[in-house]
C-alpha positions as CSV (number, residue, x, y, z in Angstrom):
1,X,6.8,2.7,-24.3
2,X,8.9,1.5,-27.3
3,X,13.1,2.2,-26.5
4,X,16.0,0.1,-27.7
5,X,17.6,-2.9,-25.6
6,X,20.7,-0.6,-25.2
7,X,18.8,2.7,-24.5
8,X,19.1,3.7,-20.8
9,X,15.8,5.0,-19.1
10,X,16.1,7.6,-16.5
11,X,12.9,8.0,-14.1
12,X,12.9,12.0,-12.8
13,X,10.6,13.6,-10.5
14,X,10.9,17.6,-9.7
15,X,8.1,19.1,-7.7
16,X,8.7,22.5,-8.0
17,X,10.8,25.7,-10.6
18,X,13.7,25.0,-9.1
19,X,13.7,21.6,-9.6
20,X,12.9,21.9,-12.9
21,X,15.7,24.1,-13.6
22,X,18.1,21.7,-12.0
23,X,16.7,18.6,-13.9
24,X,17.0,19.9,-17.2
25,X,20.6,20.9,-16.2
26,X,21.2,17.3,-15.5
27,X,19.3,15.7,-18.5
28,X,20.9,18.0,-21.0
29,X,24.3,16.3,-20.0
30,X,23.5,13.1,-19.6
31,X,22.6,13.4,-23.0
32,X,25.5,14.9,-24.2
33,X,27.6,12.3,-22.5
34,X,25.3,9.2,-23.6
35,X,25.5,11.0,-27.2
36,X,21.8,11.5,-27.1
37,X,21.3,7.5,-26.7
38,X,19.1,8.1,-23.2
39,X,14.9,8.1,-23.1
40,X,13.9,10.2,-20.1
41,X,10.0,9.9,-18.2
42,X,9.0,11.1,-15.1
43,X,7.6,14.3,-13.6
44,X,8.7,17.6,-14.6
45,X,8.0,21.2,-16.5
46,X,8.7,23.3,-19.3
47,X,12.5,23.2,-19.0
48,X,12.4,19.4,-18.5
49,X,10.3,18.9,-21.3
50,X,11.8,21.6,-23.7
51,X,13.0,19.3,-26.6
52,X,16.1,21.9,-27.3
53,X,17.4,21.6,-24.1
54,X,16.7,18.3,-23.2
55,X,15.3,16.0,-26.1
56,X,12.3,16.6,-24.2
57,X,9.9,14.7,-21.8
58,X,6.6,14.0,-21.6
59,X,5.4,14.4,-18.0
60,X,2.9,11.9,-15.9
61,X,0.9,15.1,-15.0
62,X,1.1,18.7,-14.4
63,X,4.3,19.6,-12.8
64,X,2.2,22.5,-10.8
65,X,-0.2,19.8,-9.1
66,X,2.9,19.1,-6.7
67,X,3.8,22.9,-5.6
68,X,2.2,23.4,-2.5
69,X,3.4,24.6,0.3
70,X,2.1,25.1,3.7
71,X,-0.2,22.8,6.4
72,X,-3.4,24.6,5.4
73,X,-2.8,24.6,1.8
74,X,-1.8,21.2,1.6
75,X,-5.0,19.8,3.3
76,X,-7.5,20.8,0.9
77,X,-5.1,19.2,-2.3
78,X,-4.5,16.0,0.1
79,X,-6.3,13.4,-1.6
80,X,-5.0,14.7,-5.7
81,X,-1.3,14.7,-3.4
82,X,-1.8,11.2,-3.0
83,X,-3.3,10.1,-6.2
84,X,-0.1,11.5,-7.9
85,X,2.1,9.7,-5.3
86,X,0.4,6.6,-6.2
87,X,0.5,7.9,-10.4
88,X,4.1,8.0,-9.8
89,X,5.0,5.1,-7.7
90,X,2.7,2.9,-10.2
91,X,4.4,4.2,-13.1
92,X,8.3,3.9,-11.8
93,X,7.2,0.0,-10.8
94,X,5.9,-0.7,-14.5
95,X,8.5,0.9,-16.5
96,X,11.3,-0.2,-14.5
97,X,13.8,2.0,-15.0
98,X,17.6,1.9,-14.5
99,X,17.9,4.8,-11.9
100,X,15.2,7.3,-10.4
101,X,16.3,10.8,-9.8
102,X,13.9,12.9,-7.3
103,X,14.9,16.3,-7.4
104,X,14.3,18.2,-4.0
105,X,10.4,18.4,-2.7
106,X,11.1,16.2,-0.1
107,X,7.0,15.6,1.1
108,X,6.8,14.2,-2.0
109,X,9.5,12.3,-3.6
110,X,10.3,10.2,-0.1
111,X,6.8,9.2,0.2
112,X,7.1,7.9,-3.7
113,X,10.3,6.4,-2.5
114,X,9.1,5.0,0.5
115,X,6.4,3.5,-1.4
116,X,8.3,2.0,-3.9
117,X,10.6,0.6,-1.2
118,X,7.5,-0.9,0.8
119,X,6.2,-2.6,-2.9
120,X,9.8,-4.4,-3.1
121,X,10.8,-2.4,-6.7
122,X,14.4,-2.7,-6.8
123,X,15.4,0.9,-8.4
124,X,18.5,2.5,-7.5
125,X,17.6,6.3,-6.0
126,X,19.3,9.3,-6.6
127,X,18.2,12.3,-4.6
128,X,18.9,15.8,-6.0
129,X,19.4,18.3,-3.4
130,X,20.0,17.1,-0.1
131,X,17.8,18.1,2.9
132,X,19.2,21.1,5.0
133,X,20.3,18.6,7.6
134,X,23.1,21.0,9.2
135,X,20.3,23.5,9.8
136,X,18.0,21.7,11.7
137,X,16.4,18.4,12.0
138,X,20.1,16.3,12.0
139,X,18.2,13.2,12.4
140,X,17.2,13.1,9.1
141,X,20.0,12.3,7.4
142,X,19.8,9.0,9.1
143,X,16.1,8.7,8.4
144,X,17.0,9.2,4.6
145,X,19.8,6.7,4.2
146,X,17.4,4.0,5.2
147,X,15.8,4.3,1.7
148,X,18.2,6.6,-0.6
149,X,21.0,4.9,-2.6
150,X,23.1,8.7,-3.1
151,X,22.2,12.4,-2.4
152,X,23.6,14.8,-4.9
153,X,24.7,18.0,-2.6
154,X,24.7,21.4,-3.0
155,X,26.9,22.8,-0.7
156,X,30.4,21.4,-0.2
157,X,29.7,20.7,3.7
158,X,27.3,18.4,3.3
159,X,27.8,15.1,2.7
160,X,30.4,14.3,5.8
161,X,26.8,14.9,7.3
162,X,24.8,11.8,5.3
163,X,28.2,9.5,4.6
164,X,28.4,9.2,8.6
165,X,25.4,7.2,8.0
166,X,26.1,5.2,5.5
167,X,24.5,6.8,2.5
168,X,26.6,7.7,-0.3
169,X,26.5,11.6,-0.9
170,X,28.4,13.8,-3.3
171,X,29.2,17.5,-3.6
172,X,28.2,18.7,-7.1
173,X,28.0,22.8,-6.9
174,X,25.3,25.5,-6.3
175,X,23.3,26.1,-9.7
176,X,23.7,29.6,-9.6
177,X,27.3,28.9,-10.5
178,X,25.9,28.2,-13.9
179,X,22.9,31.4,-13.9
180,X,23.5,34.1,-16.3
181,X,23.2,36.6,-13.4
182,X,26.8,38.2,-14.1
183,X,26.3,39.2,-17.5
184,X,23.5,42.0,-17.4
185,X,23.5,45.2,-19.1
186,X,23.2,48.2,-16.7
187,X,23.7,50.7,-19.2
188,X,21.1,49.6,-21.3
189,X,18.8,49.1,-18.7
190,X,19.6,52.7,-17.0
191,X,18.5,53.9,-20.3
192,X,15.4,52.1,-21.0
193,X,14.0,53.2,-18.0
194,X,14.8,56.9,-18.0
195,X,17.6,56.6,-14.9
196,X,20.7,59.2,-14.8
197,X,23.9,57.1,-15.4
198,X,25.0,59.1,-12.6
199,X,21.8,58.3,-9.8
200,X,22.3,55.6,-6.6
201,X,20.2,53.4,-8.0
202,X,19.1,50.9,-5.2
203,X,17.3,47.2,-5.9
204,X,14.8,46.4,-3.4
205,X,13.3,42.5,-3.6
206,X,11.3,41.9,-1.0
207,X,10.3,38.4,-1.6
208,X,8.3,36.2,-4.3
209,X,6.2,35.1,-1.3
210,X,2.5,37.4,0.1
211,X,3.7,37.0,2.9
212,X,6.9,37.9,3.3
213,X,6.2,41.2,0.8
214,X,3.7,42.3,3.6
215,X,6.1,41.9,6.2
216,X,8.7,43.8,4.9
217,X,7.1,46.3,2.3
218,X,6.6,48.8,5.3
219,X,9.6,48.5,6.7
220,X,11.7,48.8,3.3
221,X,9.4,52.0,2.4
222,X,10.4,53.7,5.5
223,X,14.5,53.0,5.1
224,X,14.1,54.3,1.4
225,X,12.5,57.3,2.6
226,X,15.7,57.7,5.4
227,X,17.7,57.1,2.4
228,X,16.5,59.8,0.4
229,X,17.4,62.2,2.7
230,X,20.8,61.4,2.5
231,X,21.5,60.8,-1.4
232,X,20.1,63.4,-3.6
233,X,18.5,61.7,-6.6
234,X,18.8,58.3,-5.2
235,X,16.1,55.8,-7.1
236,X,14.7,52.1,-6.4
237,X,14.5,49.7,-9.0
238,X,12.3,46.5,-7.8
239,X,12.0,43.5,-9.4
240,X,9.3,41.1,-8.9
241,X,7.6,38.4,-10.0
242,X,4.3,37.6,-11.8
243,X,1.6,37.3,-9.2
244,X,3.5,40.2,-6.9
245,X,3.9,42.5,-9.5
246,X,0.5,44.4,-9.6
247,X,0.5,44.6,-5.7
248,X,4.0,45.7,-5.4
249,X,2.9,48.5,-8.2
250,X,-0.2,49.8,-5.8
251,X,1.9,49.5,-2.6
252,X,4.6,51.0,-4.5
253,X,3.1,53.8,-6.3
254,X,3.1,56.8,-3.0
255,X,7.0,56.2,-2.2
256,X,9.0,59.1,-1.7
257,X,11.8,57.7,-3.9
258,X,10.9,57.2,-7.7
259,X,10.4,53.3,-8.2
260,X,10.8,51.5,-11.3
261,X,9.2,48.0,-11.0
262,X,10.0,45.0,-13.4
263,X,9.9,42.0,-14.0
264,X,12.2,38.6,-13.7
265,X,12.8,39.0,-17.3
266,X,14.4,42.2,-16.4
267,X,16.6,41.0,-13.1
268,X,19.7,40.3,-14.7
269,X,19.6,44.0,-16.3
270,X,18.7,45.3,-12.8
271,X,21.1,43.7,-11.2
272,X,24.1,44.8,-13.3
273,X,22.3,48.8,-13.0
274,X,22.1,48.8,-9.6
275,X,24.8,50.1,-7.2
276,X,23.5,47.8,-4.3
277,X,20.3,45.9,-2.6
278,X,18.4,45.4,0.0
279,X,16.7,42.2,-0.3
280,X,14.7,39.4,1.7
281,X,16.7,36.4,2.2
282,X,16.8,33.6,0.2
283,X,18.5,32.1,-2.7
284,X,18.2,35.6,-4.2
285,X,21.3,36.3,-1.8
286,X,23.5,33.9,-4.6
287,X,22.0,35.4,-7.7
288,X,23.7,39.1,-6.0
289,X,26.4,37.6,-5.0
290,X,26.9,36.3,-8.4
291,X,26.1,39.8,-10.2
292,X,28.9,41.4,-8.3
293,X,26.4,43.5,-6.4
294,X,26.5,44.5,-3.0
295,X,23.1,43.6,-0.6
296,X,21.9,44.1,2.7
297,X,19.6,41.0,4.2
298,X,16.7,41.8,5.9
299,X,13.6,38.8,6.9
300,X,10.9,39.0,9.4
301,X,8.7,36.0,10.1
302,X,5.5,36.0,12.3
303,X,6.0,36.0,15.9
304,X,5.2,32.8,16.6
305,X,7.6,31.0,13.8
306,X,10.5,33.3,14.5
307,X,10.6,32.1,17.9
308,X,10.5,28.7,16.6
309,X,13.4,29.3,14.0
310,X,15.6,30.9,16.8
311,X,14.8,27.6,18.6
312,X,15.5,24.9,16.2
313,X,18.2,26.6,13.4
314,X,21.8,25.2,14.1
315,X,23.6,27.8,12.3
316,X,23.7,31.4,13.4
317,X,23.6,33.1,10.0
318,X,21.2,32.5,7.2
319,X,22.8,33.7,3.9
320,X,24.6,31.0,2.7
321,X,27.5,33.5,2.1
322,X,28.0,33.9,6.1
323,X,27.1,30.3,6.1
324,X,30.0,29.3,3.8
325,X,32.6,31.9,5.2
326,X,31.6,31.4,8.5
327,X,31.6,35.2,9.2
328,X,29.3,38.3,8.4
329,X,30.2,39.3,5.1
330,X,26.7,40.6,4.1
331,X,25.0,42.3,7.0
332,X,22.0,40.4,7.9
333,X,18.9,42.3,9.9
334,X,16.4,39.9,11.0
335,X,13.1,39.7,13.1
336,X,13.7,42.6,15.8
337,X,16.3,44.0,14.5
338,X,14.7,44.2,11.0
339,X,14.4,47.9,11.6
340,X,13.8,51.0,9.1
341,X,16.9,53.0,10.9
342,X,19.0,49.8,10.9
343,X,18.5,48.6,7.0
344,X,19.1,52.5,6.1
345,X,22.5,52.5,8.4
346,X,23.9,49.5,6.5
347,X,22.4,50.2,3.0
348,X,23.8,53.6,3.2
349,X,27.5,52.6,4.2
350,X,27.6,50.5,0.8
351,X,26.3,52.9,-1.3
352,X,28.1,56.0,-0.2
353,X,31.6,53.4,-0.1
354,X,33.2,52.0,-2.8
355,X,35.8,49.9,-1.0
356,X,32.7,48.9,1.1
357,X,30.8,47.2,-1.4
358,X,34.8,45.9,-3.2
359,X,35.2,44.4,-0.2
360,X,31.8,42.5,-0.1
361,X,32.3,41.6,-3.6
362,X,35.2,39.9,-3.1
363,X,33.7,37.8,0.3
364,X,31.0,36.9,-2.7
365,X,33.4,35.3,-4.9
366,X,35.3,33.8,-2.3
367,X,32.0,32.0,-1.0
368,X,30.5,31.1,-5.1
369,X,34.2,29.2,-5.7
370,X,33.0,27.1,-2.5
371,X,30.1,26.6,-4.4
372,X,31.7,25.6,-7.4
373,X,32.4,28.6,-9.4
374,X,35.4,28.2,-12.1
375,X,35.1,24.0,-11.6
376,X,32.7,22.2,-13.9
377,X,29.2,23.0,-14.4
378,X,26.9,21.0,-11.3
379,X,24.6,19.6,-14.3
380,X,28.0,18.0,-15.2
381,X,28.8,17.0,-11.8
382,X,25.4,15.6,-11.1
383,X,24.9,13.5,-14.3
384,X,28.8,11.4,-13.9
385,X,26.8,10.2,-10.5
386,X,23.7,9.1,-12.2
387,X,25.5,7.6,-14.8
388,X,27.3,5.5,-12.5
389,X,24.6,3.8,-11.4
390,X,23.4,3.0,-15.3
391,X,27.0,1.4,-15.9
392,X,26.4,-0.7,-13.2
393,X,23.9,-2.3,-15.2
394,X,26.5,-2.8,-17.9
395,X,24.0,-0.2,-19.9
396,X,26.3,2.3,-22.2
């Protein structure tokens, strides 16, 4: 690799969509603030190594080879999981560069760290997304300052969590802060989809995961069938994503409620159509929030890892909205009480009240300036860390 005596290199591993998203975030401004004088390498996918966004980056190997998830999925890819640890930790040794930023996918980027750490390479280690250590597990945040030099945070409690231990930890904003999910056409979608201006319109998601779509399929089809006894006209939009979207279609296709099902191109239109949700938790509970639109959380896990969850979770909600305001602001209906007659209570109090849903709207925003909404952008954030540790090294 040819670069310039004065041209920083910045190392960058992401394991996962997620991760990609938030390293391209981060590389496009540590461009903009090194005026473009930066060479990036690592381990990333199409947003990383989209030359428009981020003057572009040629990854070590397919990004997809490190999305597994699961004990018995992980097995059968153990020995290519370890190649590409080794891949990696070779190629950060060799190139030496002036800081390495892992972005979340924790099984992978500590044992690269670790590795690294073991072979004496003296990198400095930035860790993008810190590990949900005031869920469960607290002990890790001591584990992980014995080898990370800074964790960039997502939610504003979480560093007093790692700096107790030493390790150097800032607060840099929720993505979704940035999305585009408050600027959706409802209109336009209403119309390109044949739905009355005037029909409840309700969005189901029930997850991007098999699993959790089984699990709560079922239970959504019976509250949308209590629902439609109680709003004339009422209709489900659901969107889904690529490998759900024919099964969600079949399963779909006998409701008692007309169902419209998309795809993630479409959410943002969805979103902005629809009068309010009822969704499977997860980071989908943000994108809402940050559409203005009013949801209803619903997750069932298998018996035996609910009772595990109850068990080891720390915090007693699990939409980070009720996590950040410390109170119910979204109604969340888990495990047993995950019911058809509960979801279709709480669904139908926000859509048949205006000041209802106002009122959760404004919780919402409340929770998303917590998370950095209105402050600047947490690529921004992120980037003045990384580029700290490159002045160090008397580099820019």
């Amino acid at each position: 690799m040819m670069r310039g005596p004065d041209i920083p290199l910045v190392f960058l591993v992401a394991g996962e969509n997620s991760g990609d998203a938030l390293g391209s975030s981060l590389m496009h401004a540590i461009k903009a603030k090194l005026d473009g004088r930066v060479h990036f390498v690592g381990v990333g996918g199409p947003e990383m190594m989209d030359t428009d966004k981020t003057g572009g980056m040629d990854s070590l190997f397919p990004m997809e080879d490190l999305a597994v998830m699961g004990v018995f999925e992980v097995l059968p890819r153990l020995p290519l999981l370890l190649k590409r640890i080794n891949e990696t930790a070779d190629a950060v040794g060799r190139l030496k560069p002036d800081v390495l930023v892992t972005i979340d996918a924790p099984d992978f980027c500590f044992r690269v760290i670790k590795k690294l750490r073991a072979r004496g390479v003296k990198v400095p280690v930035v860790h993008y997304v810190a590990p949900s250590v005031w869920a469960w597990r607290a002990g890790r945040a001591k584990a992980v300052a014995k080898f990370l030099d800074h964790v960039l945070c997502l939610l504003p409690f979480e560093p007093d969590y790692f700096t107790r231990e030493g390790l150097n930890a800032t607060f840099v904003g929720h993505p979704v802060v940035e999305s585009d999910f408050g600027h959706g056409d409802g209109a336009a979608f209403r119309a390109r989809h044949d739905i009355p201006s005037d029909a409840a319109l309700l969005c189901v998601l029930p997850g991007s995961r098999s699993g959790e779509a089984a699990r709560l399929l079922p239970v959504f089809e019976e509250t949308v069938e209590k629902l439609g006894h109680q709003f004339a006209g009422l209709r489900i939009v659901m969107p889904t994503v690529a490998h759900l979207e024919q099964r969600v279609r079949t399963f779909t296709q006998d409701w008692p409620v007309p169902v419209t099902v998309v795809g993630g191109d479409e959410k943002i239109d969805a979103f902005a159509a629809a009068d309010t949700a009822l969704a499977a938790s997860g980071t989908v509970a943000l994108e809402l929030a940050m559409a203005g639109l009013s949801s209803v959380i619903a997750y069932k896990l298998n018996a035996l890892t609910g009772w595990l969850a109850k068990r080891l979770l720390k915090t007693p909600y699990v939409n980070l909205i009720n996590i950040i305001l410390r109170r119910e602001a979204v109604p969340e209906l888990l495990q047993h009480n995950c019911t058809a007659d509960n979801l279709a209570r709480e669904v139908a109090r926000l859509l048949g009240d205006e000041r209802a849903r106002g009122a959760q709207r404004a919780a919402a925003r409340e929770a998303l300036e917590h998370l950095g909404l209105g402050g600047p952008p947490p690529g921004a954030r992120a980037a003045e860390v990384v580029l700290s540790y490159i002045k160090e090294k008397d580099l820019t």
